[in-house]
TORPA-649895 format. One record per residue (C-alpha): residue number from 1; z, y, x; residue in three letters. Coordinates in Angstrom, 2 decimals, padded with zeros to 5 digits. Example, Ala and Ser with C-alpha at 12.3 -4.5 7.8 and 13.67 -1.06 7.14 Angstrom:
! residues 2
+-----+---------+---------+---------+------+
| pos |      pz |      py |      px | code |
+-----+---------+---------+---------+------+
|   1 |  007.80 | -004.50 |  012.30 |  ALA |
|   2 |  007.14 | -001.06 |  013.67 |  SER |
+-----+---------+---------+---------+------+
***
This chain:
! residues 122
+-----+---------+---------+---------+------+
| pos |      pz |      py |      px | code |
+-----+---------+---------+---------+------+
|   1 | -000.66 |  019.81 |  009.38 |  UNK |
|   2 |  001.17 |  016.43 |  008.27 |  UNK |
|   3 |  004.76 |  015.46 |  008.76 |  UNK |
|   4 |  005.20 |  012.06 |  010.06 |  UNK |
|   5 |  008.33 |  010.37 |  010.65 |  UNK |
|   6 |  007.72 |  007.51 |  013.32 |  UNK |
|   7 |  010.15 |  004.50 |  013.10 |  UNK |
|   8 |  010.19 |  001.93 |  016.58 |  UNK |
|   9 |  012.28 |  000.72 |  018.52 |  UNK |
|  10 |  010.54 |  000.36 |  021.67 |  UNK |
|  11 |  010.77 |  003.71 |  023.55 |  UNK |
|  12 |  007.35 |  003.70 |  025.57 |  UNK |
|  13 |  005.14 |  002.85 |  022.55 |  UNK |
|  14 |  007.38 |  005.62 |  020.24 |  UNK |
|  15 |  006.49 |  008.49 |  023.10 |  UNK |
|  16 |  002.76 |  007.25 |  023.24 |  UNK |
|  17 |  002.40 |  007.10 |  019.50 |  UNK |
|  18 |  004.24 |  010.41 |  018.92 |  UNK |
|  19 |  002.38 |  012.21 |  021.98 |  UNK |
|  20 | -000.85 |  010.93 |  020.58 |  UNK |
|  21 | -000.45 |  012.05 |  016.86 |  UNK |
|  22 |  001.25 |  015.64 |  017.82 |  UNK |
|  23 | -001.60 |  016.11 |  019.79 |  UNK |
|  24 | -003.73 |  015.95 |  016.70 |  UNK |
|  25 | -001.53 |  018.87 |  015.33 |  UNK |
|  26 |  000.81 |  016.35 |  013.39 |  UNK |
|  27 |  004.14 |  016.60 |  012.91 |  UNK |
|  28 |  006.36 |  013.97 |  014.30 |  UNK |
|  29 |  010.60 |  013.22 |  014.06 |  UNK |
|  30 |  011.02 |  010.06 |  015.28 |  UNK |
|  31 |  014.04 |  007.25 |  014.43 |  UNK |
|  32 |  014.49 |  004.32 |  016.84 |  UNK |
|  33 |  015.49 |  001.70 |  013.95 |  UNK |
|  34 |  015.07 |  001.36 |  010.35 |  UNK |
|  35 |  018.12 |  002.51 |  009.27 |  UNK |
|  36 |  017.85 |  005.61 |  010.92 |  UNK |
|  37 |  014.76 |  005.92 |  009.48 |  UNK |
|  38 |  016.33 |  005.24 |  005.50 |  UNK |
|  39 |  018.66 |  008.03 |  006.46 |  UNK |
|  40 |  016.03 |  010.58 |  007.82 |  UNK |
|  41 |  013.75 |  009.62 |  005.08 |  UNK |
|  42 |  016.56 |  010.29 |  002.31 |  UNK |
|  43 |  017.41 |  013.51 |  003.36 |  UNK |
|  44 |  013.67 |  015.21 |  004.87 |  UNK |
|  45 |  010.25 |  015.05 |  003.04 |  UNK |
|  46 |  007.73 |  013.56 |  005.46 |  UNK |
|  47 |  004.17 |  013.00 |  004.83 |  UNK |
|  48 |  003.73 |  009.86 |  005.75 |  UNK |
|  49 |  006.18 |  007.39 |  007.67 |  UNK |
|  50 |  005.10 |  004.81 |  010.43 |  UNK |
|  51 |  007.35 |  001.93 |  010.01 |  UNK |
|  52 |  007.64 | -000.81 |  012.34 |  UNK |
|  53 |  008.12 | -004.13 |  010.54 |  UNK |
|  54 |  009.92 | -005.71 |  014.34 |  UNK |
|  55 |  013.11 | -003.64 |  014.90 |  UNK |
|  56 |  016.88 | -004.61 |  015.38 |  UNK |
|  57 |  019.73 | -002.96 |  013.49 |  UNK |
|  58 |  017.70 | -002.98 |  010.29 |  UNK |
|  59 |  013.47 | -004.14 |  010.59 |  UNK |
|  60 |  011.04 | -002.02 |  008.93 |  UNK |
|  61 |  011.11 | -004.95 |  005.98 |  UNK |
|  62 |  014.16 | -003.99 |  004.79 |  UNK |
|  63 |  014.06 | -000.78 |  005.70 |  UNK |
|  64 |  010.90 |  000.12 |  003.49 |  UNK |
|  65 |  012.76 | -002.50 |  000.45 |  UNK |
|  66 |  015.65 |  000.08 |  000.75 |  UNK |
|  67 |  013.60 |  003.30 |  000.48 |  UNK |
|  68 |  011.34 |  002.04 | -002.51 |  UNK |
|  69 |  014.83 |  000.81 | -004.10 |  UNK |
|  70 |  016.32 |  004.51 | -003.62 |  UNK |
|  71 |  012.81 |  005.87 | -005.09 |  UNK |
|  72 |  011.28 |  007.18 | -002.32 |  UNK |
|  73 |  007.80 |  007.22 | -003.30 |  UNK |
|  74 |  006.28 |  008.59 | -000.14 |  UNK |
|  75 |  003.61 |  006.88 |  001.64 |  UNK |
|  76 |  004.97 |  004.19 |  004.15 |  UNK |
|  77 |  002.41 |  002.50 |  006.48 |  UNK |
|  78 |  003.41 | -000.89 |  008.55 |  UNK |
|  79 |  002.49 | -000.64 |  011.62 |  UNK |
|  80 |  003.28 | -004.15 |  013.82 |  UNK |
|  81 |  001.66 | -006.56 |  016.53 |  UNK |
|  82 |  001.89 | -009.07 |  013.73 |  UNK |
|  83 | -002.08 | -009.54 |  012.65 |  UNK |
|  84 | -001.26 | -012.30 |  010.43 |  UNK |
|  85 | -002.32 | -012.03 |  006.93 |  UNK |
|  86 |  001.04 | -013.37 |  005.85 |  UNK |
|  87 |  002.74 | -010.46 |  007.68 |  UNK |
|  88 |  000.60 | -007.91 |  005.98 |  UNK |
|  89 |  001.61 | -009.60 |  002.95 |  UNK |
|  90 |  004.99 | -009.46 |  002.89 |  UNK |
|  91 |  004.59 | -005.48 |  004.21 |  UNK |
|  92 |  002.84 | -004.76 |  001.26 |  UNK |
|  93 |  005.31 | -006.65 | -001.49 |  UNK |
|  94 |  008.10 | -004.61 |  000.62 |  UNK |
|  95 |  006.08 | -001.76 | -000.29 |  UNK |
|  96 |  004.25 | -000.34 |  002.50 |  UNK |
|  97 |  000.89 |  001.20 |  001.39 |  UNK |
|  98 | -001.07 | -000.02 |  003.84 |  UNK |
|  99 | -000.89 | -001.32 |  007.14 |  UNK |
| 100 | -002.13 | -000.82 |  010.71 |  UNK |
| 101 | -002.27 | -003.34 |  013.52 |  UNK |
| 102 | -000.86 | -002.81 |  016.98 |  UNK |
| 103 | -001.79 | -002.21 |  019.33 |  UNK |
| 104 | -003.57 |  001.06 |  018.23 |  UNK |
| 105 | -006.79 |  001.80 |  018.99 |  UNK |
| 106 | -008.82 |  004.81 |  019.48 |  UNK |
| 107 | -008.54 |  005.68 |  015.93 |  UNK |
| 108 | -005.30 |  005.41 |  015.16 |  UNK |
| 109 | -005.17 |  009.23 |  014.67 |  UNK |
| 110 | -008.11 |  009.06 |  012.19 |  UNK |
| 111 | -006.63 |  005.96 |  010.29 |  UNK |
| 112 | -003.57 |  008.04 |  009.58 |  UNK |
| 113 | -004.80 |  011.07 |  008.47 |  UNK |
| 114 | -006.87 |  009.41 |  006.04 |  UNK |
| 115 | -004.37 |  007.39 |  004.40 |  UNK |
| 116 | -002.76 |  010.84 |  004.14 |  UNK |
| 117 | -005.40 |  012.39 |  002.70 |  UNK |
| 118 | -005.92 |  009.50 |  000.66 |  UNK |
| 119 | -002.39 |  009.16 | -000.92 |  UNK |
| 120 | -002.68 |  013.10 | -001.48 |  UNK |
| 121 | -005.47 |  013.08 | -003.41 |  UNK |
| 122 | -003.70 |  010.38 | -005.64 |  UNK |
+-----+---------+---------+---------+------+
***
């Protein structure tokens, strides 16, 4: 199955999200800020990463800025309790690939696996 690094901050929705997604047979590493998720994302190959865009240390803005900068071409998706279209906006010119709106619903699972799918197919 997929490898997923999850970046957030807040512990109790990072232990649903990553409960919920290795339940679907997903694998999940986890980083509690975005720049432990630039350095876990430099130095493993992950399938996809869930990036928080609301994070202290360093948000999931400049976070995802850094890894496209570096080259990381890997599929990033936001994932945020922002459902403003200005928010989405500015995740995408970051360069997240798409974007997924907290809090998650009952298909949050499916979402994900078919951006991966998706992205893999090109």
């Amino acid at each position: 199955m997929s490898s997923i690094l999850l970046v957030e901050d807040d512990n109790v929705i990072r232990k649903m999200i990553n409960m919920r997604l290795q339940l679907r047979g997903f694998e999940v590493d986890t980083a509690i800020n975005g720049q432990e998720g630039v350095e876990k994302a430099s130095t493993c190959r992950y399938d996809a990463i869930l990036m928080d865009m609301h994070m202290p240390v360093m948000d999931g803005h400049e976070a995802t800025k850094k890894l496209r900068e570096q080259g990381y071409q890997g599929l990033i998706i936001a994932v945020t309790a922002s459902v403003m279209s200005d928010e989405t906006s500015k995740a995408i010119d970051v360069g997240c690939d798409h974007f997924i709106s907290k809090p998650i619903e009952v298909t949050f699972e499916d979402q994900v696996a078919d951006f991966i799918t998706r992205f893999k197919a090109g």
